[in-house]
Short mmCIF file of the C-alpha atoms (twelve columns), coordinates in Angstrom:
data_MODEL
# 
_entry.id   MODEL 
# 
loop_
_atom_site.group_PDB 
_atom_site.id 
_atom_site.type_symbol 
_atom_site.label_atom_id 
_atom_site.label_alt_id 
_atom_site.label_comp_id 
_atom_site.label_asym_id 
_atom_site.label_seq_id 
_atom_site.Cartn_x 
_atom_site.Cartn_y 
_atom_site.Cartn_z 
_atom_site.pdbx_PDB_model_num 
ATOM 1   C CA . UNK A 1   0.000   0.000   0.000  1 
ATOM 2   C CA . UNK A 2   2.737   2.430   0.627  1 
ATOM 3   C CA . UNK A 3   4.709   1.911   -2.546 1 
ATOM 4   C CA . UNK A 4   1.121   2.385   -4.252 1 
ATOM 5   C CA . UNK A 5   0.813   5.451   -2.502 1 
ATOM 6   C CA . UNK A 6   4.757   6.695   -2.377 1 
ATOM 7   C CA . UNK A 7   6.212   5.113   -5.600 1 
ATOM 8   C CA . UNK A 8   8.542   3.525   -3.208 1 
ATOM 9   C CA . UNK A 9   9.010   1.088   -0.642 1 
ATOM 10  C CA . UNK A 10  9.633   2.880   2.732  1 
ATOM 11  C CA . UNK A 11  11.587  0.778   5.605  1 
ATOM 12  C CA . UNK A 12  9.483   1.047   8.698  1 
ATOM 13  C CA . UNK A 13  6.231   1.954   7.815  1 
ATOM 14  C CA . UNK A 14  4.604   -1.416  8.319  1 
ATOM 15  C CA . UNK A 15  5.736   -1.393  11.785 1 
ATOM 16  C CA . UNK A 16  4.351   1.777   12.379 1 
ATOM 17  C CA . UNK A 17  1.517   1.340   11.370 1 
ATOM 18  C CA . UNK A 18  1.032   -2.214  13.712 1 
ATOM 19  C CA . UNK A 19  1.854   -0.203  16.548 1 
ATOM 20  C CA . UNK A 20  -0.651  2.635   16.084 1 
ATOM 21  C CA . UNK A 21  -3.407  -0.757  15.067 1 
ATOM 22  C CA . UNK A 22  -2.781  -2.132  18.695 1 
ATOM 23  C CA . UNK A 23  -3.239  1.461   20.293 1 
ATOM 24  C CA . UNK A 24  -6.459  2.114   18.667 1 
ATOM 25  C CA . UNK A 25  -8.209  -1.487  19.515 1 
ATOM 26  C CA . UNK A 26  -6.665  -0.775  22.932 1 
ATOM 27  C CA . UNK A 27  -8.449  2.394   22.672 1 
ATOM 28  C CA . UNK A 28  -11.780 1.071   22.242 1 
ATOM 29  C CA . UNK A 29  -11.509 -2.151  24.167 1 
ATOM 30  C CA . UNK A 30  -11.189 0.771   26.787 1 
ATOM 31  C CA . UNK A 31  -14.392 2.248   26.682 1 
ATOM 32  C CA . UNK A 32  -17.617 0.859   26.773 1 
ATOM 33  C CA . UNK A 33  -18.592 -0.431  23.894 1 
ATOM 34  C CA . UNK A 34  -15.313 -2.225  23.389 1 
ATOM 35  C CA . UNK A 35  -15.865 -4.092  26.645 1 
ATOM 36  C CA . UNK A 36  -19.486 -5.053  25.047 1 
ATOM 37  C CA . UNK A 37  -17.364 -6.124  21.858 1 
ATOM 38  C CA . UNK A 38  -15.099 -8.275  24.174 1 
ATOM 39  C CA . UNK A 39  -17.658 -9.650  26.761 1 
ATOM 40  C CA . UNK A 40  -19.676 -10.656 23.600 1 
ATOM 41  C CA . UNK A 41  -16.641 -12.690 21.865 1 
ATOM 42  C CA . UNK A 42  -15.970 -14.018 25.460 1 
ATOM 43  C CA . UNK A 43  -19.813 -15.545 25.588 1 
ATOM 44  C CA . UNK A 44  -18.894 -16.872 22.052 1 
ATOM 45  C CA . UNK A 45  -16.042 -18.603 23.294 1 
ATOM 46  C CA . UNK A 46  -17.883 -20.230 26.075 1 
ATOM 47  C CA . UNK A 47  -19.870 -21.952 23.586 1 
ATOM 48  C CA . UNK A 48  -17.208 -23.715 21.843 1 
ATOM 49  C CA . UNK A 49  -17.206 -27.291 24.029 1 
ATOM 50  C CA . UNK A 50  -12.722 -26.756 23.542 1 
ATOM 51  C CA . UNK A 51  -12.702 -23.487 23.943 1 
ATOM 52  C CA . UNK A 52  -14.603 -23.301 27.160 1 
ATOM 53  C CA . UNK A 53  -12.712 -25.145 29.471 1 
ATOM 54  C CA . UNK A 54  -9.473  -24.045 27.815 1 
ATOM 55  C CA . UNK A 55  -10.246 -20.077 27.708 1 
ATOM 56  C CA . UNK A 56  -11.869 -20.100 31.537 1 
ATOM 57  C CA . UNK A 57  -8.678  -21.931 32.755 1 
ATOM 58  C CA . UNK A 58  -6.375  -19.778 31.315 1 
ATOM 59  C CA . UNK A 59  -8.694  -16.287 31.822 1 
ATOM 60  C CA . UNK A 60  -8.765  -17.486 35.757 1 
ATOM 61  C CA . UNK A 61  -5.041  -17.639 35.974 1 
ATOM 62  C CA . UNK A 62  -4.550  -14.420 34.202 1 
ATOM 63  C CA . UNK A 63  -7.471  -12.843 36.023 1 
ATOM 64  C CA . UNK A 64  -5.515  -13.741 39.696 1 
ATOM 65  C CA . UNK A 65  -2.212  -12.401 38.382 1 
ATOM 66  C CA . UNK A 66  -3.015  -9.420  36.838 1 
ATOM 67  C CA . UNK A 67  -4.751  -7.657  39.967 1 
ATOM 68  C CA . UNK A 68  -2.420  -8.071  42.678 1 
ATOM 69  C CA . UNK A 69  -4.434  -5.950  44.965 1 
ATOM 70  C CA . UNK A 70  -7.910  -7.168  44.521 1 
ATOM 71  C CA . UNK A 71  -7.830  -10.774 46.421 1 
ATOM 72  C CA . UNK A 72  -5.433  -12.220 43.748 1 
ATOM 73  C CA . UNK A 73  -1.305  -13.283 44.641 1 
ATOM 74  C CA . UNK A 74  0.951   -10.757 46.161 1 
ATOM 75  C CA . UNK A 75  3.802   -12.561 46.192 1 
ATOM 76  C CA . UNK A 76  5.960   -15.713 45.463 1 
ATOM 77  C CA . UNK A 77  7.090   -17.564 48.359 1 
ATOM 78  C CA . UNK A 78  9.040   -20.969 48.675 1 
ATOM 79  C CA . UNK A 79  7.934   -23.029 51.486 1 
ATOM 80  C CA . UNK A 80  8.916   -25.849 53.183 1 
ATOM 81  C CA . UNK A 81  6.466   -28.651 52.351 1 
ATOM 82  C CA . UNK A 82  4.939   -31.875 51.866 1 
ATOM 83  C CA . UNK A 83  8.647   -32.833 54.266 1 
ATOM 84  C CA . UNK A 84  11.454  -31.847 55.807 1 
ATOM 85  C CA . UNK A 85  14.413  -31.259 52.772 1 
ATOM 86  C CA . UNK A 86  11.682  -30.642 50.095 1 
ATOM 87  C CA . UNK A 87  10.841  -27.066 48.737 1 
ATOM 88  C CA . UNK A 88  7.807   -26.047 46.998 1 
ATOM 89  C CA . UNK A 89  6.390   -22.854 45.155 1 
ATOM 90  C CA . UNK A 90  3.606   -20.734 47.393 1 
ATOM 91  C CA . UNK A 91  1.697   -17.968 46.631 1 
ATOM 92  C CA . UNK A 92  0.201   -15.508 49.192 1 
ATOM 93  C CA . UNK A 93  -3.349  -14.156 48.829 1 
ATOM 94  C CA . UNK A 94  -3.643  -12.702 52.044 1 
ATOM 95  C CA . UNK A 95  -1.792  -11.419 55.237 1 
ATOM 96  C CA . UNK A 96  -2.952  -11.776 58.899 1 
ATOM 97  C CA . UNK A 97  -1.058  -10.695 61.791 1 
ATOM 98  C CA . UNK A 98  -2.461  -12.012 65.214 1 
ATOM 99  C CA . UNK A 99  -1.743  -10.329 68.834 1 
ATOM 100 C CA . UNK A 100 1.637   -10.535 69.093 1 
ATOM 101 C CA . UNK A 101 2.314   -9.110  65.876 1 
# 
């Protein structure tokens, strides 16, 4: 499209252009009709008997990490557990501090 345009191939331009593609749809999935747009593809997707296991898996993982500070992981922690000598991977949801601190 650019040589059409230019006469010329110009290095770059397709890149450019990608970019300011993914800032626009990020531009309406902001707003509210984009998050009609999405919730409706979403309800498509949990249709699909694949897809709907698959895509509420993943979206619950994603969903938990990508709000640390509504109810979902704050941290990474290694713990000692099921034994002594054995190490596994933790992570906290929530902090309590009892009485004596």
């Amino acid at each position: 499209m650019v040589s059409a345009i230019f006469g010329h191939n110009i290095p770059g331009v397709g890149f450019g252009a990608t970019i300011i593609l993914i800032y626009i749809i990020g531009t309406i999935a902001r707003n509210i009709l984009g998050k009609k747009i999405i919730q409706y593809g979403e309800s498509l997707l949990g249709k699909v008997p694949i897809f709907k296991q698959l895509y509420g898996g993943i979206r619950q993982i994603l969903d938990a990490f990508a709000a640390p500070d509504k109810t979902g992981f704050m941290q990474v922690v290694l713990v000692e557990f099921p034994r002594e000598g054995m190490r596994a991977l933790g992570f906290v949801t929530n902090e309590l501090k009892d009485t004596t601190g």
